[in-house]
N, C-alpha and C positions, 0 to 999 in steps of 0.2 A: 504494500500500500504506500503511495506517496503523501510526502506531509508535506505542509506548506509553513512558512513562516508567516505569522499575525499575528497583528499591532492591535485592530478592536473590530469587532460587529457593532451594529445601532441601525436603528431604524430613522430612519426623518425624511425631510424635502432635497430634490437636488436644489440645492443652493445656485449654480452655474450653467453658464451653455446652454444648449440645446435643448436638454432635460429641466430647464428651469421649473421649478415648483412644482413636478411632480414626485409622490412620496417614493419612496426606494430604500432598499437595503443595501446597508454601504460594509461592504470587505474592505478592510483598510489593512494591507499587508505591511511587511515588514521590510527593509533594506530598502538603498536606492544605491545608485550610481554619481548623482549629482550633487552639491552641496549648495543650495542659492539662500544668495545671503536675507530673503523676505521670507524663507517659508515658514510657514507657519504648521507645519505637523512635524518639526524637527525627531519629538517624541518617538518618530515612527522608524529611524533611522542612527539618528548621531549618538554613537554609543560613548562618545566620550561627555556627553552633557547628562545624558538618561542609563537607566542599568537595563541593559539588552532581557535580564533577569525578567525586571518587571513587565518589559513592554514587547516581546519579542519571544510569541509561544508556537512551540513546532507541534501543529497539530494533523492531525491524518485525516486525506480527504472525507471519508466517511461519516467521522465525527464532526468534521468542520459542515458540509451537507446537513447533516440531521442540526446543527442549529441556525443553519439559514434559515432552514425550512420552518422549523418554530415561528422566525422573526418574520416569514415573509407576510403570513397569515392576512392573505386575501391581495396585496402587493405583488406586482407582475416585473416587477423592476430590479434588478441584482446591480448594483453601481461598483466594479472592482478598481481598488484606487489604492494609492500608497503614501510615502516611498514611490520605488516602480514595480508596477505589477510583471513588466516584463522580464525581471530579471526571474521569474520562476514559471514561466510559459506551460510546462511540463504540467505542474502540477494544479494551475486553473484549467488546464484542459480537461483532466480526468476529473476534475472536481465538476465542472459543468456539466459533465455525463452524467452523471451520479444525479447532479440539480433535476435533469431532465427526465427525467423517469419519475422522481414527484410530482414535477412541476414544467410539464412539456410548454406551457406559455411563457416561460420564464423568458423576458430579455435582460441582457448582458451587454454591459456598457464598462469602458474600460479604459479610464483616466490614466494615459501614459505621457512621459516627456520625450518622445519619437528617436531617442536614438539607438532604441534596440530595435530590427526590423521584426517582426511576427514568424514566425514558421506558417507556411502556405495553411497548415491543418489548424492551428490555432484561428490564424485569419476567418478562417471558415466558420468557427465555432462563435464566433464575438457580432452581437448586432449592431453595434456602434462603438468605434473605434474615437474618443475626443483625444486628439495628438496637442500636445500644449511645446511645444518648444520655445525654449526658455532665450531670452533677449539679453542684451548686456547688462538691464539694470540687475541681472539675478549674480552678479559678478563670478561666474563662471565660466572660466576661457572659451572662444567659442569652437578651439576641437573638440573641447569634450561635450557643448551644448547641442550644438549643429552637425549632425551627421547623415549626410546627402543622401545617400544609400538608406540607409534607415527609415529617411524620411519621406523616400518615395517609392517606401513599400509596403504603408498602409494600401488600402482598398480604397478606391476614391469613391466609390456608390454609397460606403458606410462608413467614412469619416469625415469628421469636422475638425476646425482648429479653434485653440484657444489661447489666447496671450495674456500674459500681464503686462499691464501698460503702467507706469508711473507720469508721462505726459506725453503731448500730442507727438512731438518729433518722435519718437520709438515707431512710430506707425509707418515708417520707411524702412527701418526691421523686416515691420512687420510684413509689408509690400514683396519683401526681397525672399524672405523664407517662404512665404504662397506661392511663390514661383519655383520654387524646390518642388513643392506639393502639386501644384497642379489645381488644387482648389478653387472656387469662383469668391467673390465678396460675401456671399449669402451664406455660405459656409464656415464662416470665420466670424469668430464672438473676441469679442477686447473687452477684459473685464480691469476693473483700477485694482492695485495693487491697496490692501488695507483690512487690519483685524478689529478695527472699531465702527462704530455704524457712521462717524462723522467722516471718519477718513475715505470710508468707502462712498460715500454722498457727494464727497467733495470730490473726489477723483472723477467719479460719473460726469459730474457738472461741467468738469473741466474737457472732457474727452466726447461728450454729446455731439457735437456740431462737429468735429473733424470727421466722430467716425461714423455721424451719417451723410458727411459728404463723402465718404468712400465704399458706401453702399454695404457697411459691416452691420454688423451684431454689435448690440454696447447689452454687456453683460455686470447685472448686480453682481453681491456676493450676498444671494440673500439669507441665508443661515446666518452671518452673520450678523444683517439689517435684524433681524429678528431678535437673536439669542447673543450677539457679541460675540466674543472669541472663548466658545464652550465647547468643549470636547464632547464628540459624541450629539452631534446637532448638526 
C-alpha cells in the first residue's frame, strides 16, 4: 500500500480561482520544492520553523480515503493542495482510485506550482489542473520557479493559471509565463498577495482596472475575507 505525506484534511469554501466559493474538501499534503518568501502554509513544508513530527503524517492511501470520504459527506469537490502535490504523483493516483469506487462523482482539483510536469496517467486522472507559477515577488530564482517543460505539460482543456500579484507591473510576468502555457486571458485569475482581509481589499483595488483591461480573472482570497489567516478554512 502506498502512503502519502499530510499536513491537514478540512472541509470549507475554495477561497480562489476558478473554484471560487464552492464548498470542497481540501488534502493539504506535505513537502514542496519551492520556498517563497509570502506563503503562507509554510506549516506544510519548512521543517526548520515547524517539527515535520507534528505536521507531516505518513498515512496509507486506504486510511487517508476512508477519511475523505467521512469529510466529503454530500460534497463532490476533492481540492488536493500543498506544499506541492506533485512531488508524490504516485501516491494521489492510487488514492483517487480508491476515492472512486465510493464516490464515482468525485472531482479532483489540484493546486500545483507547475514545475513538476504530471505523468500522462496522472494527467488523466485530475479534472482540473490550477498551475500557479510563482513570479519574482515570491523571491525564488527563477530556474527553480519557471520550468518551460513543466509548464507546458499541463493539459490545456483542464487547466487554469493563477498568480500572485503584489502590483500592477508583475502582470508582464504575468503576460510572458501565459505564453509558456498557451492559455487564453479567461483562463488566468490574479489574485493580491495578503493574509488579512485589508491587505487582500486593498490589493484587489489596486489591481481591478489593469487586470480587466487584460481581459483576466481578479481573484479574492476569500477564506481569508471571511475567516482571516485561520488554519483549516
Amino acid at each position: 500500500m502506498t502512503t502519502l505525506f499530510v499536513n491537514e484534511i478540512f472541509r470549507s469554501l475554495q477561497g480562489e480561482g476558478p473554484s471560487l466559493g464552492q464548498p470542497a474538501v481540501f488534502l493539504r499534503l506535505a513537502n514542496c520544492n519551492l520556498a517563497c518568501s509570502w506563503c503562507d502554509t509554510r506549516f506544510s513544508w519548512d521543517w526548520e520553523q515547524v517539527d515535520p513530527e507534528e505536521e507531516r503524517h505518513e498515512t496509507g492511501t486506504a486510511e487517508l480515503a476512508s477519511q475523505i470520504i467521512d469529510k466529503l459527506d454530500g460534497i463532490d469537490l476533492l481540492i488536493i493542495t500543498g506544499g506541492e502535490p506533485l512531488l508524490q504523483q504516485g501516491g494521489i493516483l492510487e488514492l483517487i482510485t480508491v476515492l472512486r469506487i465510493s464516490a464515482p462523482n468525485l472531482r479532483v482539483e489540484v493546486e500545483t506550482n507547475g514545475t513538476i510536469p504530471p505523468t500522462p496517467r496522472f494527467a488523466d486522472a485530475i479534472d482540473l489542473f490550477v498551475v500557479s507559477p510563482k513570479l519574482a515577488n515570491s523571491s525564488v530564482h527563477e530556474g527553480r520557479r519557471l520550468r518551460r517543460r513543466a509548464l507546458a505539460s499541463f493539459p490545456p482543456d483542464r487547466s487554469a493559471l493563477k498568480f500572485v500579484v503584489t502590483q500592477p507591473r508583475e502582470l508582464q510576468e504575468v503576460a510572458a509565463v501565459r505564453a509558456i502555457v498557451g492559455l487564453p486571458p479567461d483562463r488566468t485569475w490574479i489574485m493580491p498577495e495578503g493574509t488579512t482581509p485589508d491587505s487582500v481589499l486593498r490589493g484587489m483595488r489596486v489591481l481591478t482596472d489593469p487586470v480587466a483591461q487584460l481581459r483576466y480573472n481578479l481573484s479574492p482570497r476569500l477564506h481569508v475575507l471571511i475567516w482571516g489567516d485561520v488554519r483549516g478554512k
